[in-house]
C-alpha positions as CSV (number, residue, x, y, z in Angstrom):
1,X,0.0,0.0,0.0
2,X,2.9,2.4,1.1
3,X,4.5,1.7,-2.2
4,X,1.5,2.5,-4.4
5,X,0.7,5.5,-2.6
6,X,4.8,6.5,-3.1
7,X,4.5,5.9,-6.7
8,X,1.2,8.0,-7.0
9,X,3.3,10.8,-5.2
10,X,6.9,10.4,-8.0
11,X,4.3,10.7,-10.8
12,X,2.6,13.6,-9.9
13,X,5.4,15.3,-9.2
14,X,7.0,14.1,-12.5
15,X,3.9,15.7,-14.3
16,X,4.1,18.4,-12.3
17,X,7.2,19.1,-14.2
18,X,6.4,18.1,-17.0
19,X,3.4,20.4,-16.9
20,X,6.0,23.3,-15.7
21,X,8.4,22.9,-18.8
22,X,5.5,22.7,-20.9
23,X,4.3,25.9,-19.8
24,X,6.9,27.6,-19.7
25,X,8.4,26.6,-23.2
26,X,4.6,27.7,-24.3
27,X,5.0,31.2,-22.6
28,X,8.5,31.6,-24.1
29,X,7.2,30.8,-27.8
30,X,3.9,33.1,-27.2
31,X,6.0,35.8,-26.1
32,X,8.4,36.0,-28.8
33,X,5.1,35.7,-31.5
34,X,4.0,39.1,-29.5
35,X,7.1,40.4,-29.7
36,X,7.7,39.5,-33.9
37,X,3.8,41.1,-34.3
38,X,4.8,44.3,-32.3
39,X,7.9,44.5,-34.4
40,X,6.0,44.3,-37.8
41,X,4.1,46.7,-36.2
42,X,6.4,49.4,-35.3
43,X,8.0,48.9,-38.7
44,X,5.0,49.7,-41.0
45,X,4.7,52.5,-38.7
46,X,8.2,53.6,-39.3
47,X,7.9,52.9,-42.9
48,X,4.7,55.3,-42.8
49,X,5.8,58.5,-41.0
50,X,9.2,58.5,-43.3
51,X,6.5,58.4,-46.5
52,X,5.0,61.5,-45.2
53,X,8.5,62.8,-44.2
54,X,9.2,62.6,-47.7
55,X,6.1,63.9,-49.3
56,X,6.8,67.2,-46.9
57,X,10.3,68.0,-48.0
58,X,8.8,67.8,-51.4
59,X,6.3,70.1,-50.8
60,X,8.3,72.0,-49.0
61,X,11.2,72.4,-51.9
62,X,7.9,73.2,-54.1
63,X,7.3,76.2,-51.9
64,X,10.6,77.6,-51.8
65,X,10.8,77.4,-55.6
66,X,7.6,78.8,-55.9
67,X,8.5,81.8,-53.7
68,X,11.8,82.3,-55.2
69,X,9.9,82.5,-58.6
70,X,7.6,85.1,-57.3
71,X,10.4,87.0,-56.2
72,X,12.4,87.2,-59.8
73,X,9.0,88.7,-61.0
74,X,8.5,91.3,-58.4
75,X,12.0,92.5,-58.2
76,X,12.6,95.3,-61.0
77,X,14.6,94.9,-63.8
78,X,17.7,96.5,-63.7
79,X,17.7,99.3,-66.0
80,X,21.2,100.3,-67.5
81,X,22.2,103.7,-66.8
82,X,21.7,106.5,-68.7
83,X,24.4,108.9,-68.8
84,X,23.3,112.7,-69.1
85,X,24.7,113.9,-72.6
86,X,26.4,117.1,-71.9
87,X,24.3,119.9,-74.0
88,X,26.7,122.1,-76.2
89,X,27.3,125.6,-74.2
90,X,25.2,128.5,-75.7
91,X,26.3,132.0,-74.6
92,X,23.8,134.6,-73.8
93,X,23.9,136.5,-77.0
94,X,23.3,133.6,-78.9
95,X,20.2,132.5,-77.1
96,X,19.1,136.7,-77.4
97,X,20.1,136.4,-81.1
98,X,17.7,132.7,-81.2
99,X,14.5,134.7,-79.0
100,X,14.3,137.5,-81.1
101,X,14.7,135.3,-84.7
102,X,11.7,133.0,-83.2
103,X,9.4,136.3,-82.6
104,X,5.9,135.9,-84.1
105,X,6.2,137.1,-87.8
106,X,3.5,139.6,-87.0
107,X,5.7,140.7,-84.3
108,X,8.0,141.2,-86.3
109,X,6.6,143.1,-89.4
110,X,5.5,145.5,-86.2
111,X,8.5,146.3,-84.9
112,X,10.0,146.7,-88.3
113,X,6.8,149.5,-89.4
114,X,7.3,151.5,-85.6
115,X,11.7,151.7,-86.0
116,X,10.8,152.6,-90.1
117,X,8.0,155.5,-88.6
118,X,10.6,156.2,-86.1
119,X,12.6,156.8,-88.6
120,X,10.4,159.4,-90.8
121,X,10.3,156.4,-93.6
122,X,7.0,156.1,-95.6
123,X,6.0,152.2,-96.3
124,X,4.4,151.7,-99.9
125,X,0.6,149.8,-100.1
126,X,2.7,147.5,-102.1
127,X,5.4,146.5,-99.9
128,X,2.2,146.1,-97.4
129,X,1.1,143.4,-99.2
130,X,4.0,141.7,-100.2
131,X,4.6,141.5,-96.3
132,X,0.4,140.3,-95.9
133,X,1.3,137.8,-98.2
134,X,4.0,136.0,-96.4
135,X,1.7,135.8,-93.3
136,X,-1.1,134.5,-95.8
137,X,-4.6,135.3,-95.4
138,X,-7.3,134.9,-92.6
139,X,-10.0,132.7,-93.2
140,X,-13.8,133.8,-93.1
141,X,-14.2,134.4,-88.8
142,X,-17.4,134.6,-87.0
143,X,-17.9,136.8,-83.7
144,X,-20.1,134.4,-82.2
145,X,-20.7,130.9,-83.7
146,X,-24.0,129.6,-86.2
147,X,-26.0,128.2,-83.2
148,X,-24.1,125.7,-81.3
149,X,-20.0,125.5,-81.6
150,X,-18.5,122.3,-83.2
151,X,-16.7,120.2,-81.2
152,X,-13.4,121.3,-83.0
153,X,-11.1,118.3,-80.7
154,X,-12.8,115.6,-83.1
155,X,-9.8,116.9,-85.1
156,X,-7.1,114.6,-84.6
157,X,-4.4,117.0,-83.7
158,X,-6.3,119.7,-82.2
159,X,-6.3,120.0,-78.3
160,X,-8.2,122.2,-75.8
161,X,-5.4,124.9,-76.1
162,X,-5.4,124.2,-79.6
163,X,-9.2,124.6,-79.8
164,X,-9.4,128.1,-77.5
165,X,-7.0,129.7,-79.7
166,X,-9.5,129.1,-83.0
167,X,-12.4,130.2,-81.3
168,X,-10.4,133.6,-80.6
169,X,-9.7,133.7,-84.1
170,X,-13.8,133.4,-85.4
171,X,-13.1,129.8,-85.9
172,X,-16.4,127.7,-84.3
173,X,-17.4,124.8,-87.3
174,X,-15.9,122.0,-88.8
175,X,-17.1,123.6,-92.3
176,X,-14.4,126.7,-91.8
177,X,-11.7,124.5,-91.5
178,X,-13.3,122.3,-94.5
179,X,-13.2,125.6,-95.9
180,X,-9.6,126.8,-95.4
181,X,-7.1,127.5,-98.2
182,X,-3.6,127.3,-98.5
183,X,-2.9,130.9,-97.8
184,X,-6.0,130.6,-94.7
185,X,-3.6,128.0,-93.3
186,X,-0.4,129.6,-93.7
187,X,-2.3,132.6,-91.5
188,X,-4.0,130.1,-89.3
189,X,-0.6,128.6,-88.4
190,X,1.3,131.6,-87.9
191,X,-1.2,132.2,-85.1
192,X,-1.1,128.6,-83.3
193,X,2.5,128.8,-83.4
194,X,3.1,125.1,-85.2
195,X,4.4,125.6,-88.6
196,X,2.8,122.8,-90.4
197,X,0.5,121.4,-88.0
198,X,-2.2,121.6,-90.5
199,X,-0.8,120.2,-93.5
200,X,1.2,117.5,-91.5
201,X,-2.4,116.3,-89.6
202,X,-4.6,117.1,-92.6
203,X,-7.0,119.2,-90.7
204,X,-8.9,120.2,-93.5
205,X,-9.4,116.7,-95.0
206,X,-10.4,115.5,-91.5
207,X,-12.9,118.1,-91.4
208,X,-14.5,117.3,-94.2
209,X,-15.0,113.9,-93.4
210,X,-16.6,114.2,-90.4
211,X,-18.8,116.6,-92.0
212,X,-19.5,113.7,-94.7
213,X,-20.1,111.2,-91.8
214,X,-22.9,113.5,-89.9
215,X,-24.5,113.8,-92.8
């Protein structure tokens, strides 16, 4: 009886053992599975934050390039310098001798009649008109104008300036320019004080079509 109950005792302690190392070898192999799986895990993660790490330093380079374009287009180009040409010294007489030469022609032919009556020295009708003439002839001038004034500045060439200094001479319509001759334009521009405005801009021609265009 003593002897059974001995042998009982061995085997249960033998599978006591047994069941220890069993254990324990399953433990050891379950731990080192959780361990693999947290590994795996911590490596997608890893390979996952360094995508977006690189997807940021691109985007980021794209900003910078962006801004640095933005910056070549707002900066101003360089201009190269211009040096100041050096104008030719003119004395004093010369630019007295260039103002009275560039006096008004009717200025002129005044000044030259008061120093010739100054002078006791008769003038001739003839040599009168020989000096009318030069200056050409006025064209036909109203005091007031026919009704309501043209818009003379439709003119290409003629200005607000431009514009006043006809009305003082009678000039209010389109059809006196249309009208004008070669010695009313040589007068006229003696008066505005632009040789050759009129011929140059074809005053007269533009006149004539916009009167050709109202009606």
């Amino acid at each position: 009886m003593d002897y059974l109950l001995l042998q009982i005792l061995l085997f249960l302690i033998l599978a006591a053992i047994v069941g220890f190392f069993i254990g324990w070898i399953t433990r050891a192999f379950g731990f080192e599975s959780r361990l693999l799986a947290s590994e795996n895990q911590w490596r997608s993660r890893h390979h996952v934050l360094q995508t977006e790490n690189n997807q940021l330093r691109k985007e980021i380079e794209t900003l910078k390039q962006q801004r640095n374009e933005a910056t070549q287009v707002a900066e101003p180009q360089t201009r190269p310098a211009v040096k100041p040409t050096a104008l030719p010294f003119r004395s004093t007489l010369e630019l007295e001798k260039n103002n009275s030469e560039s006096h008004h022609p009717l200025e002129r032919l005044r000044t030259e009649i008061s120093g010739l009556e100054g002078k006791g020295t008769t003038i001739s009708s003839t040599d009168l008109n020989q000096r009318r003439v030069e200056t050409g002839t006025p064209p036909i001038a109203l005091d007031h104008p026919e009704g309501i004034a043209d818009d003379l500045k439709v003119i290409n060439g003629i200005g607000p300036k431009i514009e006043s200094t006809l009305n003082s001479l009678g000039i209010f319509h389109l059809k006196q320019i249309a009208a004008f001759t070669d010695e009313n334009i040589k007068w006229v521009n003696e008066h505005l004080q632009f040789k050759g405005r009129i011929e140059r801009e074809n005053w007269v021609s533009q006149a004539k079509e916009l009167i050709e265009n109202k009606s």
